[in-house]
Structure formats: structure tokens, C-alpha cells
C-alpha positions as CSV (number, residue, x, y, z in Angstrom):
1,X,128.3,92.7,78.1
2,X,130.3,95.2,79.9
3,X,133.8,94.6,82.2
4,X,131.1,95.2,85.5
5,X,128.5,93.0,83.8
6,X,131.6,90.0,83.3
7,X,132.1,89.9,87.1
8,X,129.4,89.4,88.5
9,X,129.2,85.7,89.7
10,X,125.6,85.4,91.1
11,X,122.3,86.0,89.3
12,X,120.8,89.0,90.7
13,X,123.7,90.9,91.4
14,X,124.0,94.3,90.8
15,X,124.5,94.9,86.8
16,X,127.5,97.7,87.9
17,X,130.0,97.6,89.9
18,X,128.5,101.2,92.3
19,X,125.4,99.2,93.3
20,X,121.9,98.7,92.1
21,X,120.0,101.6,90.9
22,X,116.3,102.1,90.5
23,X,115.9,100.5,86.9
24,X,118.1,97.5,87.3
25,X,114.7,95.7,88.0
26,X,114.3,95.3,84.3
27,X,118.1,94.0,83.6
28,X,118.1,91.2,86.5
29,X,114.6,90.0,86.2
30,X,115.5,88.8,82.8
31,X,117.7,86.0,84.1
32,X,114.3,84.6,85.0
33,X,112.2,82.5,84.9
34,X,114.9,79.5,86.9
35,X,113.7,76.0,85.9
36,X,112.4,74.0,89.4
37,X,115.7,72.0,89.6
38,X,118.5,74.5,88.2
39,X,118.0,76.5,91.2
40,X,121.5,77.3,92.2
41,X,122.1,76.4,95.9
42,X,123.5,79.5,97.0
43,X,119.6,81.2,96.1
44,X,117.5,78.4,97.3
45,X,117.3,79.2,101.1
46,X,116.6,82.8,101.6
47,X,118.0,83.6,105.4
48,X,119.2,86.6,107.1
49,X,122.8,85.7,108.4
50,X,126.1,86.4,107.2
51,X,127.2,88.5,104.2
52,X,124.2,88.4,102.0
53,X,120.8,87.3,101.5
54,X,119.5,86.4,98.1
55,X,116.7,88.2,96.7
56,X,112.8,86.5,96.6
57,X,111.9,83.8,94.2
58,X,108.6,82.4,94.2
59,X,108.2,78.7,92.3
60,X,104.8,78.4,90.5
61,X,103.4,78.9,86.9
62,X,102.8,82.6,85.1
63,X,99.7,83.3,84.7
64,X,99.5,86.1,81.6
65,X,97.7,87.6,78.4
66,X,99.2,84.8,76.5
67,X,98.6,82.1,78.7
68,X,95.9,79.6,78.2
69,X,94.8,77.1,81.5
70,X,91.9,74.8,81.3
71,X,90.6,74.1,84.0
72,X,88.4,70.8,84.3
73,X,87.5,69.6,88.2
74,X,85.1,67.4,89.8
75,X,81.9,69.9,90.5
76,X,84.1,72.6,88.9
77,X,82.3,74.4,85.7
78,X,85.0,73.8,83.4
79,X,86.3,76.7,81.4
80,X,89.4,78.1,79.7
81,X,91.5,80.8,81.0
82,X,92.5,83.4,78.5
83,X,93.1,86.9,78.0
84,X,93.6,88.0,74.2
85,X,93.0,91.8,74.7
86,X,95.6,92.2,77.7
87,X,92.8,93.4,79.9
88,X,94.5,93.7,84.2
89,X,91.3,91.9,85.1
90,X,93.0,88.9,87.3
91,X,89.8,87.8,88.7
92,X,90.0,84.5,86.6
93,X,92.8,83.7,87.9
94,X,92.3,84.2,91.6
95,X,88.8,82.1,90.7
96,X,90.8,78.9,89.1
97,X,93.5,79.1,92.5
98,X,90.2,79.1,94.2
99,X,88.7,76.1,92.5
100,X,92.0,74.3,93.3
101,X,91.4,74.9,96.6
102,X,88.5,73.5,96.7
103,X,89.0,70.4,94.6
104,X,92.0,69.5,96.7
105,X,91.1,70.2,100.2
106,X,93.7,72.1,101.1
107,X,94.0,73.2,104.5
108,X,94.9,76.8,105.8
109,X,98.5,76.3,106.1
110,X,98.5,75.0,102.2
111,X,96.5,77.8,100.9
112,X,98.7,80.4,102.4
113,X,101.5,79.0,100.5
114,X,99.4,78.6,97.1
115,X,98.7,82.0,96.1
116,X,98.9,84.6,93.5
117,X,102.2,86.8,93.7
118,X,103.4,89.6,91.4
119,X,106.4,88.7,89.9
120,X,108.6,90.7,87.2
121,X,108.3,89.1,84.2
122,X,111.3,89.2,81.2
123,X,108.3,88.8,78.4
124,X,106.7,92.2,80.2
125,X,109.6,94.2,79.6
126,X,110.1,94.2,83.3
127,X,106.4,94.6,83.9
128,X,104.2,93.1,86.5
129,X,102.8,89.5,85.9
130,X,101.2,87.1,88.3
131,X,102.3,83.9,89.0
132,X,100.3,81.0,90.7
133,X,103.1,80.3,93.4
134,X,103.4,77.2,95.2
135,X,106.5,78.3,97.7
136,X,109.3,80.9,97.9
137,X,112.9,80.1,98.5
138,X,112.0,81.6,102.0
139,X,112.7,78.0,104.8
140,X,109.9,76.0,104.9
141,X,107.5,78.3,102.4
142,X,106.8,75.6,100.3
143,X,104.3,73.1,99.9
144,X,105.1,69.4,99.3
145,X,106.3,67.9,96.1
146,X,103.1,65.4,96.5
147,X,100.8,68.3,96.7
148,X,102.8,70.3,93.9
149,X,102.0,67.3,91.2
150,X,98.4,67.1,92.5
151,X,98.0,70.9,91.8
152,X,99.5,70.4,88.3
153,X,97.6,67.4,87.5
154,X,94.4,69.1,88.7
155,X,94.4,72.1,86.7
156,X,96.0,70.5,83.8
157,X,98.9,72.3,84.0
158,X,101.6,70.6,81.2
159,X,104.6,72.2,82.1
160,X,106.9,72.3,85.5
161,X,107.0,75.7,87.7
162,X,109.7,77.7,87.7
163,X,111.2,80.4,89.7
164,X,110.5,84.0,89.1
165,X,111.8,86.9,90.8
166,X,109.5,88.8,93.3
167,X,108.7,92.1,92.3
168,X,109.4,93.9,95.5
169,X,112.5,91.7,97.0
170,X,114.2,91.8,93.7
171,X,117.9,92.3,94.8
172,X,120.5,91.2,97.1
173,X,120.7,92.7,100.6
174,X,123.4,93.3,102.8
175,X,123.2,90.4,105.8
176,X,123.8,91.5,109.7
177,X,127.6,90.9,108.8
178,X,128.3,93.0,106.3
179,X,129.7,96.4,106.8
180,X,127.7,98.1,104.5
181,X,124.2,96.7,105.6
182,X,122.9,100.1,107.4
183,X,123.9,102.4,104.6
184,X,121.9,99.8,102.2
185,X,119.1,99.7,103.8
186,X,118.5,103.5,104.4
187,X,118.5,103.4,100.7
188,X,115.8,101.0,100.7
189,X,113.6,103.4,103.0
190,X,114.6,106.3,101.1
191,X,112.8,104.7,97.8
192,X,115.8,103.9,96.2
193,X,115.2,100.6,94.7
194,X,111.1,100.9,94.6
195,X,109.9,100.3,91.2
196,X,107.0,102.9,91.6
């Protein structure tokens, strides 16, 4: 770890001291995935007032090559979800989040909240995965902890969501009280930190 690597004191910080670059993408999303209830406080509400404003996390469950998701519902065909070849088809996946819809009852509000979102995954070398998200540190994007274990329950899933790291809003942005706020975000517009 270098000196500039030692200091920094919140995940997602810049990995040198003269700001992020283009790449850094693949260096901070591998302090991800967050389990649900490590999520340090200064990260879990992502607002737009003083210094800073933490970067994106959506809470929810990857969904990759290597992942396998049965999925057995009510009036649901049931069928296993997964990819050996490493084939970018996703419809499976948007068809199960579907199904959960369905089986639950979910209203419009809910659905908008439990969705598919690209996230950048450590185990894809910094890569694009999808996650089936259930909320964002964003206030009041995320659904219930009721409706949380009844989505886990209902597609089987074993293990808790965590938080991954959006693949867009990836870093740390300068809040309407810091000096250096407009300088940042010409950056930003200037393609600076876009991953493509």
C-alpha cells in the first residue's frame, strides 16, 4: 500500500493524493461488496449538503456467470438460473425480478425500487455485473426490511444483500460547500471519470 493509499480514511476515496483518475474505478470498487449491516454511517445516506457526498451503493444480490438462483413460486414455472458459458444475455434475470413481482404484489412504488442495476463488480476485474437491488443509500430509496425477507424467501435466495458500488456514481463528489466543487464537476462533464 502506498503513503497516499495509507491516508485515506473513507472507502471510496481517491487511491492518490491529486484526485481520482479515469481507471481508479477498478481499485475502489474492490472494497466492495459492503455486508447489509457494516455499512459505515458516514456512506449510508447519500445527500447533497456540506463538504462531500458519498458515492452510490445499491443493496441487493449479484446476479452473474457463476451465480446459480432457483426460482420456485406459486404459478411460477420453476427453473434455475445459470450462466456457465458467460453469455451478456440478462434476460433471465430481468424474467426472475419479474416473477417476484408478480408473486408478491408489489405495487409501483416497490417495483421501482427492486430492479436490476449495473454495478462494478471486484470478481469482474472492475467489469460490469448486475445486481437485483432492493434500495440505494439515496433517503428513502429502499424498500422495507419486511418486504426485503419476503423477496429473499421467495426466490430462495440463502444469503443477505450487500452493498455494491454503482457503476456510474462510483466516487466522491465535492458538496455545495466545498471550494473545489465547480472545478470537479467540469471534470465530470468533460469525461473525466466515465468508464467508457
Amino acid at each position: 500500500m502506498s503513503k497516499s493509499e495509507s491516508k485515506r480514511s473513507r472507502l471510496f476515496e481517491a487511491p492518490r493524493s491529486n484526485g481520482y483518475q479515469r481507471d481508479d474505478f477498478r481499485i475502489v470498487c474492490k472494497e466492495t461488496p459492503i455486508p447489509k449491516d457494516e455499512l459505515p454511517d458516514y456512506l449510508a445516506k447519500r445527500v447533497n449538503k456540506g463538504q462531500w457526498m458519498p458515492p452510490l451503493l445499491w443493496l441487493g444480490w449479484r446476479m452473474g456467470a457463476n451465480d446459480a438462483i432457483v426460482l420456485d413460486l406459486p404459478n411460477v414455472q420453476t427453473r434455475t438460473i445459470l450462466y456457465t458459458d458467460g453469455s451478456p444475455d440478462y434476460d433471465p434475470y430481468y424474467d426472475f425480478r419479474d416473477d417476484l413481482v408478480t408473486a408478491l404484489q408489489l405495487s409501483e412504488a416497490e417495483q421501482e425500487l427492486f430492479e436490476l442495476h449495473g454495478i462494478l463488480d471486484v470478481d469482474q476485474d472492475g467489469e460490469t455485473s448486475l445486481i437485483l437491488a432492493v434500495g440505494n443509500n439515496n433517503p428513502g430509496d429502499m424498500l422495507s426490511s419486511e418486504l426485503i425477507q419476503r423477496i429473499k424467501e421467495a426466490g430462495k435466495i440463502k444469503e443477505e444483500p450487500k452493498w455494491w458500488l454503482d457503476e456510474i456514481a462510483w466516487y466522491w463528489v465535492p458538496g455545495p460547500k466545498n471550494p473545489r466543487r465547480a472545478d470537479f464537476l467540469k471534470e465530470i462533464e468533460a469525461g473525466k471519470l466515465w468508464r467508457w
